[in-house]
C-alpha positions as CSV (number, residue, x, y, z in Angstrom):
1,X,33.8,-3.6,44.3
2,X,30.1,-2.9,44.4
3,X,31.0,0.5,43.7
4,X,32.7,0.0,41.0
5,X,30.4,-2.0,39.6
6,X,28.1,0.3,39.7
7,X,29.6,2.9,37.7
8,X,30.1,0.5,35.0
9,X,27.6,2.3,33.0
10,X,27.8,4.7,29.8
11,X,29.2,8.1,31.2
12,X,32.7,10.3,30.1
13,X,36.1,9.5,30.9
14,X,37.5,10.4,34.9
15,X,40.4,11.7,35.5
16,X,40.4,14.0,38.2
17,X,43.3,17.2,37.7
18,X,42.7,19.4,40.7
19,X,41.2,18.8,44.6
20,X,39.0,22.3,45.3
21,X,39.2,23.3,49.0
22,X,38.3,27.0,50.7
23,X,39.8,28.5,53.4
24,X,36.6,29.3,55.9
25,X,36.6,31.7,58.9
26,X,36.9,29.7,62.2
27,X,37.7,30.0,65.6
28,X,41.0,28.3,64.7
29,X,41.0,27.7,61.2
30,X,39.3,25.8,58.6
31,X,39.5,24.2,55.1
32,X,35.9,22.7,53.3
33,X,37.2,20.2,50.5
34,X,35.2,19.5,47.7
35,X,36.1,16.0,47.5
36,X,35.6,13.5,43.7
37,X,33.1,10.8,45.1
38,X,34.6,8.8,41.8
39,X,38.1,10.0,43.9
40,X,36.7,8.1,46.6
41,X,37.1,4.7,45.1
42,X,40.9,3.9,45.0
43,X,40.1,1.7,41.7
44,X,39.0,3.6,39.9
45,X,41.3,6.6,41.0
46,X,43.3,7.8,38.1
47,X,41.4,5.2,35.6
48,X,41.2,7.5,32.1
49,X,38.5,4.5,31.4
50,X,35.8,5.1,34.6
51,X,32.6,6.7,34.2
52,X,32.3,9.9,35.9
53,X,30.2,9.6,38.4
54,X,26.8,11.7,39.0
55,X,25.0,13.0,42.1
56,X,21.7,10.8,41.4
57,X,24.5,7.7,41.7
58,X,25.8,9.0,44.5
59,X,22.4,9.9,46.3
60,X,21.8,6.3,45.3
61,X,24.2,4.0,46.8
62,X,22.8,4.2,50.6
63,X,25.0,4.2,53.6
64,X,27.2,1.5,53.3
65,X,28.2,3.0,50.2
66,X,28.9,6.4,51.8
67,X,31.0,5.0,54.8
68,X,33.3,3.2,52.3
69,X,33.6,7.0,50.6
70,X,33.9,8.9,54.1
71,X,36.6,6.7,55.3
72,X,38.8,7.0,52.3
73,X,38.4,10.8,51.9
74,X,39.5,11.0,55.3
75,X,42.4,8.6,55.2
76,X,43.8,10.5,51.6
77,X,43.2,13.7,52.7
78,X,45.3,13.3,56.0
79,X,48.3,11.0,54.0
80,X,48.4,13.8,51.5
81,X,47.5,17.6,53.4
82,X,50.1,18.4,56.1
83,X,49.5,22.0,58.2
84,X,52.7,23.0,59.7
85,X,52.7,26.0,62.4
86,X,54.9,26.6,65.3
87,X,57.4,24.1,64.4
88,X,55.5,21.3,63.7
89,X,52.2,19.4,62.5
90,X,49.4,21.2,63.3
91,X,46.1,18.5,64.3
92,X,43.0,18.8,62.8
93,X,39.2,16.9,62.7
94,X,37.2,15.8,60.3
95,X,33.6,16.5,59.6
96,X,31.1,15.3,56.4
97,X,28.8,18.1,56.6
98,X,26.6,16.9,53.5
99,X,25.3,14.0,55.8
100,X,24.0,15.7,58.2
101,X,21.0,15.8,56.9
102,X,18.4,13.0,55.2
103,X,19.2,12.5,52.1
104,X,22.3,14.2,52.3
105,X,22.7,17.5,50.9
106,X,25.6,16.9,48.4
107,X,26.6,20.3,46.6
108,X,24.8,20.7,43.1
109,X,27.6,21.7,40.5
110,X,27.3,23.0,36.8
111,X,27.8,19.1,35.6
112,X,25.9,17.6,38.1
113,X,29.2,15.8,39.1
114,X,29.3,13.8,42.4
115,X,30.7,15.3,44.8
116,X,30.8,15.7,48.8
117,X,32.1,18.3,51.1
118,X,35.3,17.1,53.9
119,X,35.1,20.3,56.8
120,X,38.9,20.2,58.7
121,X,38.8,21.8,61.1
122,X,42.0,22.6,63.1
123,X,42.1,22.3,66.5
124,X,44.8,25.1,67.6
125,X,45.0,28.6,66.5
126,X,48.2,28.9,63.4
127,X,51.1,30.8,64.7
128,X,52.9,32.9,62.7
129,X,55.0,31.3,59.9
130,X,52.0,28.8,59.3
131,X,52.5,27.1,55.7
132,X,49.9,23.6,54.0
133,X,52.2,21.0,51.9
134,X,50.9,18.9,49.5
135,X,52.6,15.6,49.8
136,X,54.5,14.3,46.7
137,X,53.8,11.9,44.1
138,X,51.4,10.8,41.0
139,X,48.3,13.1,42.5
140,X,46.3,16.0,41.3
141,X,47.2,19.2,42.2
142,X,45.2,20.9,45.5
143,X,43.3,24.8,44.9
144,X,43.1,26.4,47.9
145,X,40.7,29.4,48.0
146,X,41.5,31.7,50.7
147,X,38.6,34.4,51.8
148,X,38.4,38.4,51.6
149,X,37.6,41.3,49.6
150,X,40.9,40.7,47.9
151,X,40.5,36.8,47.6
152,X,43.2,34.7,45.9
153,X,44.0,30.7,44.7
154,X,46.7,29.0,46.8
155,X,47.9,26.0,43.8
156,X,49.5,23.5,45.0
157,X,51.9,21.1,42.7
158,X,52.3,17.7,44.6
159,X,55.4,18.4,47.1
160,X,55.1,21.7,47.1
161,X,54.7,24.1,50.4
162,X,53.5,27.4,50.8
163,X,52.5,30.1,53.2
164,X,49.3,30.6,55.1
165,X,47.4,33.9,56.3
166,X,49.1,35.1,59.1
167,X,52.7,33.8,58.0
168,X,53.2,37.5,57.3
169,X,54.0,36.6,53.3
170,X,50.7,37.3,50.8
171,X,51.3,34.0,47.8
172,X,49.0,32.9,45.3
173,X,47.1,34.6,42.6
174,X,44.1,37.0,41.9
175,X,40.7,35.2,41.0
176,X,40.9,37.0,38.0
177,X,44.5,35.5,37.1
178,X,43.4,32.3,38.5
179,X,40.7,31.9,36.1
180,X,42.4,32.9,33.0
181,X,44.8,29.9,34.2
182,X,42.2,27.6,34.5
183,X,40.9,28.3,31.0
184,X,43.7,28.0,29.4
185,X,44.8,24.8,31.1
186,X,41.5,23.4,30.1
187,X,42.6,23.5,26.2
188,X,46.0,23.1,27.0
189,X,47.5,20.4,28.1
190,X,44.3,19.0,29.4
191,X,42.0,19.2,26.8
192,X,43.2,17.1,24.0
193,X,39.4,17.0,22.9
194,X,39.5,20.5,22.4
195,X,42.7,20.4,21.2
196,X,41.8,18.2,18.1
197,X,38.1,20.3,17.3
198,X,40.7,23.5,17.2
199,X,42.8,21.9,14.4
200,X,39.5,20.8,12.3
201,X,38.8,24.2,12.1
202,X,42.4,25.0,11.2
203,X,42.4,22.0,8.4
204,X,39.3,24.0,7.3
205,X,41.1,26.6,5.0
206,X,44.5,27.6,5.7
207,X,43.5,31.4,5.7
208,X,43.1,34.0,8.9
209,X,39.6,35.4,7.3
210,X,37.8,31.6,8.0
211,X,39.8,30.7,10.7
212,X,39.3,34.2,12.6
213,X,35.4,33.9,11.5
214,X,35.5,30.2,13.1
215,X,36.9,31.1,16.2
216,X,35.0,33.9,17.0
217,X,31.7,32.0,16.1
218,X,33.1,29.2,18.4
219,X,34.0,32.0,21.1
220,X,30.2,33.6,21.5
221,X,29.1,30.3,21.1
222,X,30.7,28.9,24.0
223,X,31.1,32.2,25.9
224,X,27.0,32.0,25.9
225,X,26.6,28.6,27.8
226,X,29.3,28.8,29.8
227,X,27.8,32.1,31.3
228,X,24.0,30.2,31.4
229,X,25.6,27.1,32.7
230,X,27.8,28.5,35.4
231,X,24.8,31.1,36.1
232,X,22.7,28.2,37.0
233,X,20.2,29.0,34.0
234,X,20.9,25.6,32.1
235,X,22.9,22.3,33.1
236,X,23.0,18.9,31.1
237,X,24.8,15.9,32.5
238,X,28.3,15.4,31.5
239,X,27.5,11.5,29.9
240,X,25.1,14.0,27.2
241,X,27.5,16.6,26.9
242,X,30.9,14.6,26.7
243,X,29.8,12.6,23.7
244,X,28.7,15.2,21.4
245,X,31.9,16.6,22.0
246,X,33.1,13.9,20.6
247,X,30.9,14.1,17.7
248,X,31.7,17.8,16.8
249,X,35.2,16.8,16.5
250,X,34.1,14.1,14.1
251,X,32.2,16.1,12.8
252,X,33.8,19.1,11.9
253,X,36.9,17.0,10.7
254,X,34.7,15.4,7.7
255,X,33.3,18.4,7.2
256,X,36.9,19.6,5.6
257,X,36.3,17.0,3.3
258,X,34.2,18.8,1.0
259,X,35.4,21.7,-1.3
260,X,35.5,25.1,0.8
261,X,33.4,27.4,-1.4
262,X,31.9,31.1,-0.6
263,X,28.5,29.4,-0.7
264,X,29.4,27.1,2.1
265,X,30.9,29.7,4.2
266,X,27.7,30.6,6.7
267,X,26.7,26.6,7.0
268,X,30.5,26.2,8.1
269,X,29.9,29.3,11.1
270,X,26.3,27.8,11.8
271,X,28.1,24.3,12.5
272,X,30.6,25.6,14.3
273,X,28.4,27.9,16.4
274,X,26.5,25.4,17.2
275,X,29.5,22.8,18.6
276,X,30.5,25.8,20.3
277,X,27.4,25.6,22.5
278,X,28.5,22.2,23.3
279,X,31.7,23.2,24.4
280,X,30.4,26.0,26.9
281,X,28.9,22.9,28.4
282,X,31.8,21.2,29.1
283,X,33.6,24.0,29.6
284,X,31.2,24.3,32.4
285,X,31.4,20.8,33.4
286,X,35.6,21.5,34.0
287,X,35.5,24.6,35.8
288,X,32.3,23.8,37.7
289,X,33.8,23.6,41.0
290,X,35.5,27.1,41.3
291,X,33.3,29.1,38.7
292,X,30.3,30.3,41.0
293,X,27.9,32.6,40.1
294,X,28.4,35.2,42.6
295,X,30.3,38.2,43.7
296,X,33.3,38.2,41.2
297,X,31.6,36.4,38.9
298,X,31.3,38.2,35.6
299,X,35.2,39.1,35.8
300,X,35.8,35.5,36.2
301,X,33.6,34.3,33.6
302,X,34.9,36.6,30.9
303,X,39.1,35.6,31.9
304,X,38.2,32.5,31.8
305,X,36.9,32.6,28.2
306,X,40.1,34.9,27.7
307,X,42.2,32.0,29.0
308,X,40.5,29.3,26.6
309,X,41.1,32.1,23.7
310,X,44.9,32.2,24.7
311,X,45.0,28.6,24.1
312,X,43.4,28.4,21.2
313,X,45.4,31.0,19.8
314,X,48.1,29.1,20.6
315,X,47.3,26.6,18.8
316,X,46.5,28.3,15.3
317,X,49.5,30.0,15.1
318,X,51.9,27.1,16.2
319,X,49.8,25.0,13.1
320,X,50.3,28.0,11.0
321,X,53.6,28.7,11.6
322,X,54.6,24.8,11.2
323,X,52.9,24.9,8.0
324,X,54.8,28.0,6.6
325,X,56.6,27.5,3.3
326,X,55.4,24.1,1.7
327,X,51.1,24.8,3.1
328,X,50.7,25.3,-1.2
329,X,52.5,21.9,-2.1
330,X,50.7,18.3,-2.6
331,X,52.4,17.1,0.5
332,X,50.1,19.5,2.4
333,X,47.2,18.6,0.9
334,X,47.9,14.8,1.7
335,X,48.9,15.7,5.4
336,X,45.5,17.6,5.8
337,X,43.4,14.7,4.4
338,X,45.3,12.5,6.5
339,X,44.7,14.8,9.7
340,X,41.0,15.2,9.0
341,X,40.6,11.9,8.7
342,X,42.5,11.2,12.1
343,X,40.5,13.7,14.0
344,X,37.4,12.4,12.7
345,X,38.4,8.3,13.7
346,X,39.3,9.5,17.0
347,X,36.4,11.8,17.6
348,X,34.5,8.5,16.4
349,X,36.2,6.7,18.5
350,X,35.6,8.4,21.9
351,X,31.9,9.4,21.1
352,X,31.3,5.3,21.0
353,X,33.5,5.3,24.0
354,X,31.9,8.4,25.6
355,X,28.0,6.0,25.1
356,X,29.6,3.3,26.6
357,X,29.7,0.6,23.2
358,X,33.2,0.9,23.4
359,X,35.3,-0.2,26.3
């Protein structure tokens, strides 16, 4: 409860979509989980309403704090990861590397998220025809990088098993595939935020010329911080970032409002640009805990952008093609008023939410 009490403060929404882990060279073997300290608290797990914690809270709340967070990582990770080799369960220990030190050295990530590293450590070699479940139910899905030249992403849906190194079967993907995935998941289904600032700039003009203009300000835009953010050059909490996010979307809705004229064309693409450096950042802030800088890092970067592009694509042509054949008729013009408006009360909405006036 003391925890929770003091995250009561103005931050973004939590919900937590994916558990990172890598698959580390070991005598036997070895997984290092990135583990949500916000996960951590079971009441505020799955709560769309909880602040998002940061690593100054987390740095802050002293030991009694951390135990609580140790001893529920622990007791998740080993109801919900199961290693089978040789027939049955293989055993496995638990270490909390960040606290070895004082002040613990909790990993710094592009959104300054909180976040604390879970070492398992098995404590037999795998035999042949190894495979890692991830047990069923209402849970976020578990990425498992595994190590080499030719890396890859183990995803795992809740109840779903699949092979390990050795097992004599190569699964998962290529980083490269892996992080066109993650872009486009970002946008779609998970980022209704991004979703909504997408459809202001369709309601805009109904015309590829603007729209193809808007989206490819918005791309360079957000392909610049993203790059500076997950290159370490530039990082800005989330509770900064996640409310003018909100705003653009608010923003960019009214903005439709007002009569689209040549004149007003480059102020449009400035405005845009410019929310599209906000949305690198949070970009950043989603994929911070895979997207390294590093070897592999450029090719990563880029198909990530590619996947948010997909989506976004996506996105225009299905409001496009849903629009086809009455987009010149008065009951067009009152459904766009009536979905700028919408967009812009929402991203109202969630910017006071995002501040914390709103509960």
């Amino acid at each position: 409860m003391v925890m929770v009490c003091l995250l009561a403060g103005p931050a973004r929404a939590h919900v937590v979509t994916q558990i990172f882990g890598e698959w580390k060279p070991a005598e036997t073997w070895q997984i290092e989980v990135l583990f949500d300290a916000g996960y951590a608290i079971p009441e505020l797990r799955g709560d769309a309403q909880a602040a998002a914690p940061q690593r100054e809270w987390l740095l802050g709340i002293g030991e009694k704090g951390w135990a609580l967070m140790r001893q529920e990582a622990e007791r998740y990770l080993r109801e919900c990861l199961r290693v089978k080799s040789g027939g049955g369960l293989a055993k496995w220990k638990v270490e909390f590397t960040d606290f070895a030190k004082s002040p613990p050295d909790f990993p710094e990530l592009l959104n300054d998220g909180a976040y604390f590293r879970v070492k398992i450590t098995g404590e037999e070699p795998l035999e042949n025809g190894a495979a890692i479940t991830w047990s069923d139910g209402k849970r976020p899905s578990f990425v498992l990088q595994m190590p080499g030249k030719e890396a890859h992403y183990l995803t795992l849906a809740p109840g779903q098993t699949l092979a390990l190194p050795g097992s004599g079967k190569k699964a998962g993907s290529a980083p490269w595939i892996e992080a066109f995935r993650q872009g486009f998941l970002h946008v779609l289904p998970k980022g209704l935020d991004h979703v909504l600032f997408v459809m202001g700039l369709f309601f805009y003009c109904r015309a590829w010329r603007p729209l193809l203009s808007q989206s490819l300000a918005f791309t360079l835009a957000h392909t610049v911080t993203l790059g500076l953010a997950a290159a370490g050059f530039v990082r800005i909490p989330g509770h900064w970032v996640e409310p003018m996010i909100a705003l653009s979307i608010a923003v960019v809705a009214l903005e439709n409002l007002r009569p689209v004229r040549k004149s007003n064309e480059r102020l449009r693409l400035a405005v845009v640009f410019g929310f599209g450096l906000i949305h690198g950042l949070g970009f950043a802030g989603a994929l911070s805990v895979w997207l390294k800088s590093g070897a592999g890092f450029l090719p990563s970067l880029l198909c990530a952008n590619l996947g948010v592009e997909a989506a976004q694509a996506a996105i225009l042509s299905t409001a496009w093609c849903a629009t086809l054949g009455w987009h010149h008729t008065p009951a067009y013009r009152r459904a766009r008023l009536i979905g700028c408006i919408g967009i812009a009360l929402i991203g109202g909405f969630w910017m006071l939410q995002r501040i914390g006036w709103i509960r």
